[in-house]
C-alpha positions as CSV (number, residue, x, y, z in Angstrom):
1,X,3.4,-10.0,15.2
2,X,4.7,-7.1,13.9
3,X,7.6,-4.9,12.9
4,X,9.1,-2.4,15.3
5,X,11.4,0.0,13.0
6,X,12.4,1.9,16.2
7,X,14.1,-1.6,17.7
8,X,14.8,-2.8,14.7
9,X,13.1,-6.4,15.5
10,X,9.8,-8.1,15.5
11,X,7.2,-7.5,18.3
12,X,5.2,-11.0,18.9
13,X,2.4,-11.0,21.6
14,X,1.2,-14.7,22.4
15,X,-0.3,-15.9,25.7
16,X,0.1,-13.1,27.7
17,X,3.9,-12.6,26.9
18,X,6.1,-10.6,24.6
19,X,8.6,-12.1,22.4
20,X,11.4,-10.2,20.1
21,X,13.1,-11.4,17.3
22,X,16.4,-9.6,16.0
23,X,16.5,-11.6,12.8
24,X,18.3,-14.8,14.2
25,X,16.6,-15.6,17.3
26,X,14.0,-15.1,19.9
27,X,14.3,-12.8,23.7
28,X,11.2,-13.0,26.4
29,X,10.8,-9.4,27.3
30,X,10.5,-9.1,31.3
31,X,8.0,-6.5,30.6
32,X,7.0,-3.7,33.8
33,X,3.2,-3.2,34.4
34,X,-0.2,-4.6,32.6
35,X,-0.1,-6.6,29.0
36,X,-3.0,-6.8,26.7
37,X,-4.9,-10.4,28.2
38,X,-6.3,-13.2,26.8
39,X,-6.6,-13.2,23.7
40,X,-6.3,-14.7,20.1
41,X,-7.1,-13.7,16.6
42,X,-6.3,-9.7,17.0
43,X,-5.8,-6.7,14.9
44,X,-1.4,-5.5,15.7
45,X,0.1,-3.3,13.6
46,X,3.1,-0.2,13.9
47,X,1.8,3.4,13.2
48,X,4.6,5.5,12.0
49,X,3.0,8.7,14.1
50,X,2.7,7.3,17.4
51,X,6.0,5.5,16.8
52,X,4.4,2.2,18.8
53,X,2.9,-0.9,17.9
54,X,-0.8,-1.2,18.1
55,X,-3.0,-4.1,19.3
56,X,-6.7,-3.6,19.1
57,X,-9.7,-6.7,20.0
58,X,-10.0,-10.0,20.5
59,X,-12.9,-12.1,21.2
60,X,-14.8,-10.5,23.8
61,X,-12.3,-7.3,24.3
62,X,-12.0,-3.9,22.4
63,X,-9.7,-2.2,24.4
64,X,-6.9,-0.6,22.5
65,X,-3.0,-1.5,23.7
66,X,0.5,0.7,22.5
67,X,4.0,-0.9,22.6
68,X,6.5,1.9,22.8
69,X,9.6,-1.0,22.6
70,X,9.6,-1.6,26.2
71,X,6.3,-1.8,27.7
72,X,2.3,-1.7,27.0
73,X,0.2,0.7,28.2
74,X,-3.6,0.8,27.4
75,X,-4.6,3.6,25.1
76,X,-7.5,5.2,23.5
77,X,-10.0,5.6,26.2
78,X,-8.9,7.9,28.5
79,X,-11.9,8.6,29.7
80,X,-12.7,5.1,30.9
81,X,-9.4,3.6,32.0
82,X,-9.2,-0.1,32.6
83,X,-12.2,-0.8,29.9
84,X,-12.0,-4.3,28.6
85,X,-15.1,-5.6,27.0
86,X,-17.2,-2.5,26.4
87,X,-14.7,0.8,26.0
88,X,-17.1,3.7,25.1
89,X,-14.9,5.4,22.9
90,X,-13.9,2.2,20.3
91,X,-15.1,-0.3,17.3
92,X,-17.3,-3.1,19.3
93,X,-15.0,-6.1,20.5
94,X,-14.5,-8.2,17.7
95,X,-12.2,-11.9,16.5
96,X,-10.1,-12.3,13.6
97,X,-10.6,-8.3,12.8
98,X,-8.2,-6.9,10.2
99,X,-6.1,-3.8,10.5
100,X,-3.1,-2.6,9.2
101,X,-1.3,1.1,9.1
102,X,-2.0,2.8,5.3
103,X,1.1,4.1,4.3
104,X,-0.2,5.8,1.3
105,X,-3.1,8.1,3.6
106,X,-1.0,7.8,7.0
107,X,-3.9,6.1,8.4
108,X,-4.3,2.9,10.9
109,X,-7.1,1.5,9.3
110,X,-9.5,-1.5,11.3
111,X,-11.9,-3.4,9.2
112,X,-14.4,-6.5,10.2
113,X,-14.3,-8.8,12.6
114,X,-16.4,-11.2,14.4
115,X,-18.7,-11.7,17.1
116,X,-20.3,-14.7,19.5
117,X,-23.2,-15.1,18.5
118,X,-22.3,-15.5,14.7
119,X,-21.8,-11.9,13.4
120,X,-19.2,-10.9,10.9
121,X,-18.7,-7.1,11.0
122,X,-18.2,-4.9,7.9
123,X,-17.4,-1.3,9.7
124,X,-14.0,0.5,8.7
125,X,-12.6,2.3,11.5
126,X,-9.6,5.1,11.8
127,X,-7.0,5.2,14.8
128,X,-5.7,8.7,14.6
129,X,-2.9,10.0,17.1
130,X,-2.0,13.3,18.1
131,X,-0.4,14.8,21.2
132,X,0.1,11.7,23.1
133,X,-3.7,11.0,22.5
134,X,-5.2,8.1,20.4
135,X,-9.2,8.8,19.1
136,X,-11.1,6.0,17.2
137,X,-13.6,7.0,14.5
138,X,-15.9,5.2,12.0
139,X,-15.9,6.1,8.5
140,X,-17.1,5.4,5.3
141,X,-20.7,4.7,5.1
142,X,-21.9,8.2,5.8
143,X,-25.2,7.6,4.6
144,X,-25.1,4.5,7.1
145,X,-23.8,5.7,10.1
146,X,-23.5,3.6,13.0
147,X,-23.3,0.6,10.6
148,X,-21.7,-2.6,11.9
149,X,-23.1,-5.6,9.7
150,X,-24.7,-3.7,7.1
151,X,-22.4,-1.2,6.0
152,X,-23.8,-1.0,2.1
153,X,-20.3,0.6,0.6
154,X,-18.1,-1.7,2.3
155,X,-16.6,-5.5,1.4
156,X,-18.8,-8.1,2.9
157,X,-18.0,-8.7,6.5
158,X,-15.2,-11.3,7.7
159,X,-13.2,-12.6,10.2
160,X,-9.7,-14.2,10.4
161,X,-9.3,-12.8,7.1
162,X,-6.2,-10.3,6.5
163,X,-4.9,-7.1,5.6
164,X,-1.8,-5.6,4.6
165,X,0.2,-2.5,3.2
166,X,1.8,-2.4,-0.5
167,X,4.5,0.1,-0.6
168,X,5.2,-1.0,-4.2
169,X,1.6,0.5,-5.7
170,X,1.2,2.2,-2.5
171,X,-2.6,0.2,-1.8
172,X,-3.7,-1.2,1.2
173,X,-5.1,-4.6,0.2
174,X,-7.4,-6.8,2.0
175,X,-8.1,-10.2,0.9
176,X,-9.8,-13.6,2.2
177,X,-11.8,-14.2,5.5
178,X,-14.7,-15.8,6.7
179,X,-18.2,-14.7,5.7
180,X,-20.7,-16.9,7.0
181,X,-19.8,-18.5,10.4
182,X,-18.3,-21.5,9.3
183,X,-21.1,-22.7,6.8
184,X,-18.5,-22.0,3.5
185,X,-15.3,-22.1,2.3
186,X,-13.8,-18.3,2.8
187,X,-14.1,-15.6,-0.4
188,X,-11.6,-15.2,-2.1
189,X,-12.0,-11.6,-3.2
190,X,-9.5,-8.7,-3.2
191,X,-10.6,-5.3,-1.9
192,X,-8.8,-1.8,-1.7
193,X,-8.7,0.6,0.6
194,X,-8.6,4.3,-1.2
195,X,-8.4,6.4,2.0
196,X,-12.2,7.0,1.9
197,X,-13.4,3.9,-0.1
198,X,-13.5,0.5,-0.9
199,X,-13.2,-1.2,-4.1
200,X,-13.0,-4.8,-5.6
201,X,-10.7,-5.5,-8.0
202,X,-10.7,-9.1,-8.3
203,X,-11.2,-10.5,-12.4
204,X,-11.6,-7.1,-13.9
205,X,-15.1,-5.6,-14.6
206,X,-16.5,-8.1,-16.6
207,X,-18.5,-11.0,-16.1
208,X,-16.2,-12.1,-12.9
209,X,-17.2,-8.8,-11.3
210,X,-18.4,-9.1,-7.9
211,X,-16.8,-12.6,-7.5
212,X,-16.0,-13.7,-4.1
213,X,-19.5,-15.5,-2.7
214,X,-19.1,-18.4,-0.7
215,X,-22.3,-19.2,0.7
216,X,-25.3,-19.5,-0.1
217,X,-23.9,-19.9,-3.8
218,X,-20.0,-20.0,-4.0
219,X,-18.7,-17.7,-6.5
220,X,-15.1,-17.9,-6.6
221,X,-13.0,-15.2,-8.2
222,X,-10.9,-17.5,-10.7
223,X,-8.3,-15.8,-11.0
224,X,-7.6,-15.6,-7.3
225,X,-6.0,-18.0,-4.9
226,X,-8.4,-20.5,-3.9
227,X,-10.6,-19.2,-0.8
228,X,-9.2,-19.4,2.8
229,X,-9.5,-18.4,6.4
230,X,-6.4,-18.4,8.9
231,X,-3.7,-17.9,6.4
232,X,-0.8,-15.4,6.5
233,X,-0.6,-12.2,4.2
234,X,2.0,-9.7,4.3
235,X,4.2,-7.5,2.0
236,X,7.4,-9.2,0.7
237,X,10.5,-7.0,-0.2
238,X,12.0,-9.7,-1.9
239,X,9.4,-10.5,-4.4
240,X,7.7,-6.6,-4.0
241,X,4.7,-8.2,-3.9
242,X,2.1,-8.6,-1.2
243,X,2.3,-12.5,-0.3
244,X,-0.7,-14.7,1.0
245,X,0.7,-18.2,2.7
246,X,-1.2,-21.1,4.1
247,X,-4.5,-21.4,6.1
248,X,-7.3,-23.4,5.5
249,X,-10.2,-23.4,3.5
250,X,-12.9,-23.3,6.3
251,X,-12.9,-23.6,10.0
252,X,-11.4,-27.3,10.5
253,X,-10.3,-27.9,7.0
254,X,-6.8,-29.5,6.2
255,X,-4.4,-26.9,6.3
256,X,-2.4,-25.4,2.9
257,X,1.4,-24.7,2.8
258,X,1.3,-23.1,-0.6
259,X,2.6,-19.3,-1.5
260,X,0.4,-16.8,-3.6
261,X,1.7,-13.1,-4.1
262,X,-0.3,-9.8,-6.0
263,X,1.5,-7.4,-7.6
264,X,-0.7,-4.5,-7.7
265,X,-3.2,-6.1,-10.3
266,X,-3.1,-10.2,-10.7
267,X,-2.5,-13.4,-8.2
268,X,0.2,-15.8,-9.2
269,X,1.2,-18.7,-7.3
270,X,4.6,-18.7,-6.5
271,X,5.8,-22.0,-4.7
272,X,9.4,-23.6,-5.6
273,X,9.6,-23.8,-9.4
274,X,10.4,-27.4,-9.2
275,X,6.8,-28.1,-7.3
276,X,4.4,-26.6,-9.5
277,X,0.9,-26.5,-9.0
278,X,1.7,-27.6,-5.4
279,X,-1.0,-26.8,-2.6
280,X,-4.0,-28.3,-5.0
281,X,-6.1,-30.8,-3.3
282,X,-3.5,-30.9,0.1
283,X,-0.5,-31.5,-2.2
284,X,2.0,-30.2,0.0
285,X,5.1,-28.0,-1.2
286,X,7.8,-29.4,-0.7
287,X,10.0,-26.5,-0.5
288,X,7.5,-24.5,1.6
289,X,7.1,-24.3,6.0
290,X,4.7,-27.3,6.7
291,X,0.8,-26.4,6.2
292,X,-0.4,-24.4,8.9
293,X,-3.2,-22.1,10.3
294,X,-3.6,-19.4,12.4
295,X,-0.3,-18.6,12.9
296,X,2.1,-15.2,12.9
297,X,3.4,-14.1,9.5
298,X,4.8,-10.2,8.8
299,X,7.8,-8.2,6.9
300,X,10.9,-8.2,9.2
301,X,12.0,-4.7,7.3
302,X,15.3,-5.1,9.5
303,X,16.3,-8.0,7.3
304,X,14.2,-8.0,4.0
305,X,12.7,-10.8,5.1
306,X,9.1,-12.5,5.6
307,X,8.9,-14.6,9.0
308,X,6.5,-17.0,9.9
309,X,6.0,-18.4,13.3
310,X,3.8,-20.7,15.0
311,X,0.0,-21.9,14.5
312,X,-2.0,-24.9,14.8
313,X,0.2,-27.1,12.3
314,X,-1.0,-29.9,11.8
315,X,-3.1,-31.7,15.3
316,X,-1.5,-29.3,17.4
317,X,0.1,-26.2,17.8
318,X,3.6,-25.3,16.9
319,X,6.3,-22.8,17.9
320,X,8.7,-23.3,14.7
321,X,10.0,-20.3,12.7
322,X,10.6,-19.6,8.7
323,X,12.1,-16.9,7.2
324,X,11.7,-16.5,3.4
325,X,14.8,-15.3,1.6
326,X,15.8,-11.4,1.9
327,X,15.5,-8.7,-0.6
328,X,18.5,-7.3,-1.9
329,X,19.7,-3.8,-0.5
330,X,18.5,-1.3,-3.3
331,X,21.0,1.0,-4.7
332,X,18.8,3.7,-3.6
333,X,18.5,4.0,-0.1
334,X,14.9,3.2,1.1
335,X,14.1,2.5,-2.6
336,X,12.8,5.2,-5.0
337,X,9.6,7.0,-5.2
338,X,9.4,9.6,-8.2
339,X,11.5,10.5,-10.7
340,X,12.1,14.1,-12.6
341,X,14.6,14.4,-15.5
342,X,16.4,17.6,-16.8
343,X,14.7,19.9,-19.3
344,X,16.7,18.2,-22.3
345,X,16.1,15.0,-20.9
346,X,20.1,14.1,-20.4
347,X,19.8,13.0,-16.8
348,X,17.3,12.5,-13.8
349,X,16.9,12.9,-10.3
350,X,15.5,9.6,-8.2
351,X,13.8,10.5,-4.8
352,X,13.1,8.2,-2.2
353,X,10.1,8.0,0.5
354,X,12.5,9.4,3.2
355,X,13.5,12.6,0.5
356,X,17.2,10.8,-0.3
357,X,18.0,12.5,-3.9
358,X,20.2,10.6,-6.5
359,X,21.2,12.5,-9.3
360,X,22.3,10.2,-12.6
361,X,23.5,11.5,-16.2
362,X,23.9,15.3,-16.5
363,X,21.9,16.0,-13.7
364,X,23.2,17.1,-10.8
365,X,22.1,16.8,-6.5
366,X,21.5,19.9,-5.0
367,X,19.8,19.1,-1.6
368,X,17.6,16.8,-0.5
369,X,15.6,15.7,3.1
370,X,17.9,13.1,4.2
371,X,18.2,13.0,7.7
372,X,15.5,15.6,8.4
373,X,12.4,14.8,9.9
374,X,9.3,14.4,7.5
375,X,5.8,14.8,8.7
376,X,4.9,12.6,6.1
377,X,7.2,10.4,2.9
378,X,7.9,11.7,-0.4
379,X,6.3,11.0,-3.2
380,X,6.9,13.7,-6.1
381,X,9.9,15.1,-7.4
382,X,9.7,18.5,-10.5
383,X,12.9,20.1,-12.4
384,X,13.0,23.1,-12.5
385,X,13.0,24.5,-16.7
386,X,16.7,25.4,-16.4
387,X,17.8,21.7,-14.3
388,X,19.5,23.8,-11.8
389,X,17.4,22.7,-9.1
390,X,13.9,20.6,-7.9
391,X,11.0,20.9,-5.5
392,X,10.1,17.6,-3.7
393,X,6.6,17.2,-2.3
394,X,5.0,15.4,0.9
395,X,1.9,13.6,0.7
396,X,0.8,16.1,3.4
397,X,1.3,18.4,0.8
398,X,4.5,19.8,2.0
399,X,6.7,21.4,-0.4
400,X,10.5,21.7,-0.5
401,X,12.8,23.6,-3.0
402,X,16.8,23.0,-3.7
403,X,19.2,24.9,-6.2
404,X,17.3,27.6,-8.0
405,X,13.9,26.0,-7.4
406,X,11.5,29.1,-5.6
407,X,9.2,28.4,-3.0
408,X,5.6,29.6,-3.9
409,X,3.6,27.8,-1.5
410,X,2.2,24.4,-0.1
411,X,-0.4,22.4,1.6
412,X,1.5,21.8,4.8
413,X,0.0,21.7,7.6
414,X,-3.9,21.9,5.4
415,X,-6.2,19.9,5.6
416,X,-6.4,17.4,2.8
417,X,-9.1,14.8,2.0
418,X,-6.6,12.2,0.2
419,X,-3.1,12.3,0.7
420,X,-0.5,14.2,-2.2
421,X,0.8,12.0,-4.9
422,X,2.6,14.5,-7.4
423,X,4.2,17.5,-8.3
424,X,4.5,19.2,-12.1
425,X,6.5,22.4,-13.2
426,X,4.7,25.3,-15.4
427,X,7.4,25.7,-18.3
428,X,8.5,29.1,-16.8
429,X,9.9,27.5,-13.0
430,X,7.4,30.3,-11.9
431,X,5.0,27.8,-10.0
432,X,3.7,24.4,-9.9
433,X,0.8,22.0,-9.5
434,X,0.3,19.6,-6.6
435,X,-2.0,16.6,-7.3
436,X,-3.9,14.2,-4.6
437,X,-4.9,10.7,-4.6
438,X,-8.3,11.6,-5.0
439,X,-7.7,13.9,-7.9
440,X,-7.8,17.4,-6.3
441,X,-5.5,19.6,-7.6
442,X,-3.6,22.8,-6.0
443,X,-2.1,25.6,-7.9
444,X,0.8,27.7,-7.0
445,X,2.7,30.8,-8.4
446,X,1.9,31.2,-12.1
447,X,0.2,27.9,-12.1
448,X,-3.5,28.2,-13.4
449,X,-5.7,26.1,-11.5
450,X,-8.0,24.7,-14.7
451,X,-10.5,22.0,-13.1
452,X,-9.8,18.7,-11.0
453,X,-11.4,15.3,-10.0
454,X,-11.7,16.8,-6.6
455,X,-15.0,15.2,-5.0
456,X,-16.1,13.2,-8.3
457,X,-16.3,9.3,-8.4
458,X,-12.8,7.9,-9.1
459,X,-12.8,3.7,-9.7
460,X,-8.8,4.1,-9.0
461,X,-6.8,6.7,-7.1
462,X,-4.9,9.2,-9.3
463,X,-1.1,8.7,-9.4
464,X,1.0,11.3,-11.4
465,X,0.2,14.2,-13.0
466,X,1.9,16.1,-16.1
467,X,2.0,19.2,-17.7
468,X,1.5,20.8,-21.3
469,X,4.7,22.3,-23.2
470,X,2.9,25.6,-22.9
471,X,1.8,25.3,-19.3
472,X,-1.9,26.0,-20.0
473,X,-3.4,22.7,-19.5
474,X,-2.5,19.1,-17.8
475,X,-3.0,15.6,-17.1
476,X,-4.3,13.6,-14.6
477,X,-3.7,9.7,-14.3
478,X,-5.1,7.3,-12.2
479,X,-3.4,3.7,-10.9
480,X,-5.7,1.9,-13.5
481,X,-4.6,4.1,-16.6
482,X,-7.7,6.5,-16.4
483,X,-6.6,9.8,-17.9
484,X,-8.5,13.1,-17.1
485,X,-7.8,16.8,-19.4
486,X,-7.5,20.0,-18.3
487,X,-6.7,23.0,-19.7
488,X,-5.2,22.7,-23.7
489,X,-4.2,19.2,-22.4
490,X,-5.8,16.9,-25.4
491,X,-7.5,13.4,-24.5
492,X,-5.4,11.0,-26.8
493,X,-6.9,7.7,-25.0
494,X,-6.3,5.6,-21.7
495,X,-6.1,2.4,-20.5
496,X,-8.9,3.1,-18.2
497,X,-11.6,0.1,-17.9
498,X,-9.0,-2.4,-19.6
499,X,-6.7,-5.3,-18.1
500,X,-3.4,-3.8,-17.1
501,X,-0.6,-6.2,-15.4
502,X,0.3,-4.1,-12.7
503,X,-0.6,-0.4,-11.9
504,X,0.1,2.7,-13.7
505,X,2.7,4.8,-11.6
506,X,3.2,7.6,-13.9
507,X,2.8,9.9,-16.9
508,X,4.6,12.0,-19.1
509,X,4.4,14.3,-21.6
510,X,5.9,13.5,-24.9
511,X,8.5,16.1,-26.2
512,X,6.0,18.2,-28.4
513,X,3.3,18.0,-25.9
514,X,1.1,16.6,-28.0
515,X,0.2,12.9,-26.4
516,X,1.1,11.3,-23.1
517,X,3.5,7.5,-21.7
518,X,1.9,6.1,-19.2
519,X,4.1,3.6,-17.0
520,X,3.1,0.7,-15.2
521,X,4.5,-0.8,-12.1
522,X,6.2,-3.7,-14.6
523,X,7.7,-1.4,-16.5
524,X,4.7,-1.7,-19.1
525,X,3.9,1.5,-21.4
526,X,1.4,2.6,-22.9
527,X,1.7,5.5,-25.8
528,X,-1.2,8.1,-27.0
529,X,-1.5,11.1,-29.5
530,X,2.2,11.8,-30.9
531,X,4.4,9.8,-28.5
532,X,5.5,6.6,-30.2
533,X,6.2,3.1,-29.0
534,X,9.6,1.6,-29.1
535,X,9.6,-0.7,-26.1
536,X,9.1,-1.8,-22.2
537,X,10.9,-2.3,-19.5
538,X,9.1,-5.5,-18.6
539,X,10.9,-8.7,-18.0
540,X,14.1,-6.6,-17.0
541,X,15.6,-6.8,-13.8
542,X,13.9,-5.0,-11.3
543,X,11.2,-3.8,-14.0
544,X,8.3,-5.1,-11.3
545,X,9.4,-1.7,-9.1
546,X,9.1,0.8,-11.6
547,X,8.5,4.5,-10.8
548,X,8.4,6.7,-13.8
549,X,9.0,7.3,-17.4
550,X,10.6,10.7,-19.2
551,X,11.0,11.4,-22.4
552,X,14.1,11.9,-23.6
553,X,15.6,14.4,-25.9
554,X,14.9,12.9,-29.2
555,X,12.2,10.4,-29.8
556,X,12.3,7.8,-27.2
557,X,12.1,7.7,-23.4
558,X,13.4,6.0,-20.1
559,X,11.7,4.0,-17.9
560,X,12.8,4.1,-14.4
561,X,13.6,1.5,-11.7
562,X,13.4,2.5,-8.1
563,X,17.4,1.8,-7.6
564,X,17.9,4.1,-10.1
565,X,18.6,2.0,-13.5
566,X,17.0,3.0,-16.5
567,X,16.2,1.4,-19.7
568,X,16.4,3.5,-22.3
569,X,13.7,2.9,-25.8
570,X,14.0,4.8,-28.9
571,X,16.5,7.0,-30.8
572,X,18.1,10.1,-29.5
């Protein structure tokens, strides 16, 4: 099942048929021509570029299928039309595979799977699209190509596990599965996905590192939900939080009904207050669906909503459906993505992923990419030194100026390895500095390009960048509060290698430019070289979707909320 933002309803393929739901109730589509056949346990997902929902596999299939909101028709392999089992051009036919669209690297990413006679895959594959055309390709592993079950940089392989988009850290996040045919519980490690590589992130680096082994010797990550196969995951806007539900914990197993969500750095249970501790040992909770496996769970987007439909429940299979309660309408539209305050720090600008601008304070709107198409979302917003205007940036690298911000250039239409995560200002409005994921960094105007992270080993992607007072140096820093100097930018510390509550999302410069604030995705900060501490944002309302921190014109600084709120530490 899956979300179809150009319908605005939920896309459920099951026995051959097509099901929508429009957020109260269910409509067999009479579909025209050929649907995807027999099958169970498949990879279905939207992708944003193609503007259709994908289905990919099943047990003994790896064709590739495109919903455009009215009808399927079989994609991918042009060149060998009506393939089923064996299409030349795709990943091998595989069960229980996981794939989800990477909003953060605009990729539609296919991991794993099974196949008869007891193989689990560990292969990452890309589905690109371009021109009406859809092309497969493996990655990762380039020292292994051709890999399948041996993929030495990749997370063991799996089946019937899951994997799912977080637009709140902007991660793709896989999680459970079964390793080893039926012989073990499932792991119970979390993976990332960076846009090139994988990383575990489960317990920290320390002794728990590596956790996740089920069989021959189980070693469970303890901080994790316990281990499971044929579960739910997907990303709740009510909780902004990816959510894991139900499942089992091997082939066979008594079903769970109980409710686990990440936030970008730690698993919490989160089951009805009242039932604590609910899900242990087959308690069941009470104010949960019944326990279930195999069954349809995904975002309804349309309503803020989770839904859940279906699975074996129980001795047999059910067709019941659950919807979790809805996310409140942020006062942002499409919720906020970067921040930028004015030069004196009296006001800020809020941008969303779809380039809506919301001036608050003293500053004022003076354009923005509402209603005009994007290539890709928005994920940086700079002031100019004068607050008279602002660039926005694309993570394609796009650049985009308003009031008396100048145009000196962009990566549009470039090649990029890792997608554009950040824009800064020199101190003169006479050029700025684009920053990617993966740490490279582009200079334009009067920007001096002074070193990057550009092809080095990152353990998290880079998030934010800032600039020195002077313009002759700046910072990098990543999602796990690694910090990286260029220029007459001074190392003060980081939080890199240490236990952070939720991901850093952003950095600033403090108002002498002599230390840094980082800001976490709870609203956490964290203060080096001259920029004091005087508070966070964490616990507040809406604090778990922070997006940045300024500094404001005296000693203390905001943090910022993706509705646009700010809570304000320090003395002006």
């Amino acid at each position: 099942m899956a979300y179809d933002p150009a319908t605005n309803q939920l896309v459920l393929l099951t026995n051959n048929t097509t099901w929508l739901w429009n957020g109260t109730a269910w409509t067999q589509v009479d579909t025209t021509g050929a649907v995807p056949q027999n099958r169970n346990t498949f990879g279905m997902a939207y992708d944003p570029a193609a503007q259709a929902i994908i289905v990919f596999g099943s047990s003994d299939y790896n064709d590739t299928w495109a919903w455009n909101g009215t009808s399927w028709t079989q994609v991918a392999d042009a060149g060998d039309p009506g393939c089923t089992t064996a299409c030349l051009n795709a990943p091998p036919a595989s069960y229980g595979n996981q794939m989800a669209y990477d909003g953060a690297t605009s990729q539609m990413v296919l991991f794993g799977g099974g196949s008869y006679p007891g193989v689990n895959y560990n292969e990452t594959w890309l589905l690109s699209y371009s021109a009406g055309a859809y092309t497969w390709a493996q990655v990762a592993d380039a020292g292994a190509a051709g890999c399948t079950a041996d993929c030495p940089d990749a997370p063991p392989g799996r089946n019937v596990g899951q994997m799912t988009y977080d637009p709140a850290t902007r991660q793709l996040v896989l999680w459970g599965g079964e390793l080893t045919n039926g012989e073990a519980d499932g792991t119970n490690a979390t993976w990332l996905w960076s846009g090139t590589s994988w990383s575990q992130v489960d317990d920290g680096n320390g002794v728990d590192a590596g956790c996740g082994a089920s069989y021959p010797t189980l070693d469970s990550c303890p901080s994790s939900p316990p281990g499971r196969v044929g579960y739910g995951m997907a990303y709740d806007p009510a909780l902004r939080a990816v959510v894991v539900f139900g499942g089992m914990n091997r082939f066979g197993a008594s079903e769970y009904n109980d409710t686990w969500a990440w936030n970008g750095a730690t698993w919490a249970q989160v089951d009805d207050s009242t039932d604590p501790g609910c899900g242990d040992l087959g308690a069941a909770c009470t104010a949960s669906p019944p326990a279930r496996d195999t069954f349809a769970m995904t975002d309804d987007a349309g309503t803020g909503q989770l839904v859940v439909f279906g699975g074996d429940v129980g001795s047999g299979s059910g067709n019941d459906t659950w919807v979790a309660p809805s996310a409140a309408a942020p006062a942002t539209p499409y919720g906020g993505a970067a921040v930028a305050a004015t030069p004196t720090g009296d006001g800020y600008w809020v941008v969303s992923p779809h380039g809506v601008v919301n001036a608050f304070g003293a500053a004022k709107e003076y354009g923005s990419m509402s209603g005009t198409h994007l290539n890709a979302i928005i994920d940086g917003i700079a002031s100019t030194p004068d607050g008279l205007g602002y660039w926005l940036v694309a993570a394609d690298g796009g650049v985009f100026s308003f009031g008396d911000a100048t145009f000196y250039g962009s990566m549009g239409g470039i090649h990029l390895n890792q997608p554009v995560v950040d824009i800064a200002s020199t101190p003169d409005g006479g050029g700025y500095w684009l920053v990617g994921s993966d740490g490279g960094v582009f200079s334009f105007g009067d920007a001096t390009y002074d070193g990057s992270m550009g092809g080095k080993s990152l353990n998290a992607p880079v998030v934010g960048i800032a600039a020195t007072t002077d313009g002759q140096g700046y910072w990098l820093v990543g999602s796990d509060g690694g910090v990286f100097t260029y220029g007459d930018a001074g190392f003060d510390g980081s939080m890199g290698g240490k236990h952070l509550n939720a991901p850093i999302v952003g950095i600033a410069s403090s108002r002498a430019g002599q230390g840094y604030l980082l800001v976490a995705g709870d609203g956490g900060i964290f203060n080096y070289g001259d920029a004091g501490f005087y508070g966070s944002a964490v616990g507040m309302p809406d604090a778990s979707n922070t997006v940045g921190v300024f500094a404001d014109s005296g000693i203390g600084y905001h943090v910022v909320v993706a509705s646009g709120a700010d809570y304000e530490f320090g003395t002006e």
